[in-house]
C-alpha positions, -999 to +999 in steps of 0.1 A: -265+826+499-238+800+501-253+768+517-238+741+538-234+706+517-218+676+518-211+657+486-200+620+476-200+598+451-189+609+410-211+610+379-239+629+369-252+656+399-279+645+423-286+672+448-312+659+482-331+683+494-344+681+531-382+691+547-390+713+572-371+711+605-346+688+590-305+691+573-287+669+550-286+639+564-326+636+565-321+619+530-292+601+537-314+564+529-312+581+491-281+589+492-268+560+496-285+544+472-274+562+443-238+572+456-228+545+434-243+560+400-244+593+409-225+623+425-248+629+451-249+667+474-269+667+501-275+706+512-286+722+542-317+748+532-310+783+544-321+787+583-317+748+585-284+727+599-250+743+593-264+769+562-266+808+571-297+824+584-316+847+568-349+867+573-359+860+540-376+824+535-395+830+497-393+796+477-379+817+451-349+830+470-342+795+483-346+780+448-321+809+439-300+795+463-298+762+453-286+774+415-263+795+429-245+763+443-248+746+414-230+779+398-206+770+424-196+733+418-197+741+381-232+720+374-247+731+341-273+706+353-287+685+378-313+658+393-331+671+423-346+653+447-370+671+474-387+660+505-419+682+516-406+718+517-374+710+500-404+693+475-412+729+467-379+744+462-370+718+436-404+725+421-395+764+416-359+756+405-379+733+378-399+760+369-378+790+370-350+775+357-360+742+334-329+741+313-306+729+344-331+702+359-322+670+341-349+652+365-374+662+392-383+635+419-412+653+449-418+630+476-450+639+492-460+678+487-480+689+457-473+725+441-505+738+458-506+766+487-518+747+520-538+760+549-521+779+578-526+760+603-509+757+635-482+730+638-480+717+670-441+707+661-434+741+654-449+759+689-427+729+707-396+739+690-403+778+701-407+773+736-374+751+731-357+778+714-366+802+748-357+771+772-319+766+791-316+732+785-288+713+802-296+677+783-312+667+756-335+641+777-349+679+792-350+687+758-371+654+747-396+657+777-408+689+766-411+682+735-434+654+744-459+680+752-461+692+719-451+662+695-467+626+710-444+606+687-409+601+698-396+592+665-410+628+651-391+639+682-359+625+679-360+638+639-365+669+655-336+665+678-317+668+654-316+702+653-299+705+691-259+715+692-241+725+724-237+760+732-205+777+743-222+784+779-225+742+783-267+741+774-282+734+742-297+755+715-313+748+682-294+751+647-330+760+637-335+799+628-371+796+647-377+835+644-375+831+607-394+798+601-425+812+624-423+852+609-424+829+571-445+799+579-480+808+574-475+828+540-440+821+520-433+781+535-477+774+528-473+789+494-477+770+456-440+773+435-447+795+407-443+792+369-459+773+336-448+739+333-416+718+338-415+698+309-385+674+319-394+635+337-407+641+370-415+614+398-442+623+424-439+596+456-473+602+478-474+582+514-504+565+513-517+577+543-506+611+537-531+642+531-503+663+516-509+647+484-545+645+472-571+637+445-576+672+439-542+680+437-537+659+410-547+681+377-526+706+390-499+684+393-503+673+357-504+705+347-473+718+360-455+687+351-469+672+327-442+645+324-447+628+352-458+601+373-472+599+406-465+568+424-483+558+459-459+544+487-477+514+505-478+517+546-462+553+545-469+586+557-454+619+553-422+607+563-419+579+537-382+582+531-379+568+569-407+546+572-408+523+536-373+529+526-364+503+505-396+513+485-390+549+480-349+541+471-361+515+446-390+534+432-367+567+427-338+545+413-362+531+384-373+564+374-335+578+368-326+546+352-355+548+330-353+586+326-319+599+327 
């Protein structure tokens, strides 16, 4: 599948990729920080922002999509950098294909399968998807049934565009997401080991990464380092940026 990217910057390739529910400019705080050192993509996931939607949402077609863009732009090699879902896709491009991940930096996702359990974002953004709405305040208010906090909402806002009939719809392919998101999206990357530098950021009061988790982790990657990010959560790119920039930007200059 050929993805939607933006790119900037020259040097060695750094590709961003986004969570759940977000696009490429989710990790735009990274981006800028390494623009300078770095040619830096930013990519939409399949079924996410401007990229095509598919039925298909297997972390090993969308890892296969992201070295297909790299066959694209000519990269022999890159740096990825993964937030949560896009976490796991760098994971399985890391373990599938080892010889063109120069670096690996997961922020807050372990390569583990997590419990199906309902998410309370994703029935909200459902019932928008099957909602005529005429502004995005209608859009915001019922959301807040679903999602208490309005930054979450407004990250998931995001995802609104205007319609040729005058509402608003969702970039989102919801169908897909909910048919895929209690088996493929929940599921561990698969492979042996990654043997190249990898950087693990947890948010410290994030259960996405956890003490169990860890031998796993080591494992898998056993090259890396797990660092713990002070005051954050699962969004910990948003909430302690200057610590996740300056934590990520030591590890390439010490590793790469």
């Amino acid at each position: 599948m050929k993805l939607n990217y933006a790119e900037q910057g020259s040097g060695d390739a750094v590709i961003l990729l986004h969570g759940m529910f977000g696009s490429l400019s989710n990790l735009g705080v990274v981006a800028r920080t390494l623009v300078d050192r770095y040619r830096v993509i930013s990519v939409d996931l399949r079924n996410h922002g401007e990229s095509p939607h598919a039925a298909v949402m297997s972390l090993s077609t969308m890892a296969a999509d992201i070295v297909e863009l790299m066959d694209d732009l000519g990269l022999s090699r890159a740096i990825l950098i993964g937030h949560s879902l896009g976490g796991k896709i760098a994971m399985q491009v890391a373990l599938t294909n080892p010889e063109r991940v120069d670096a690996l930096v997961v922020a807050d996702i372990a390569p583990v399968t997590y419990q199906n359990i309902e998410n309370p974002a994703l029935v909200g953004l459902v019932r928008l998807s099957q909602t005529a709405l005429e502004n995005r305040s209608a859009a915001d208010s019922l959301m807040a049934n679903y999602v208490e906090d309005a930054v979450t909402r407004g990250f998931l806002l995001k995802n609104l565009y205007r319609t040729s009939d005058g509402n608003f719809g969702l970039k989102l392919n919801v169908p897909a997401i909910v048919d895929n998101y209690g088996t493929e999206l929940v599921a561990a990357p698969l492979g042996d080991s990654y043997n190249g530098p990898t950087l693990f950021l947890k948010g410290e009061t994030s259960a996405y990464i956890q003490a169990k988790h860890e031998p796993i982790i080591r494992k898998m990657f056993p090259r890396c380092q797990l660092s713990v990010v002070a005051g954050a959560g699962h969004w910990l790119h948003a909430e302690q940026p200057d610590a996740v920039t300056r934590l990520i930007a030591t590890f390439l200059t010490a590793n790469h």
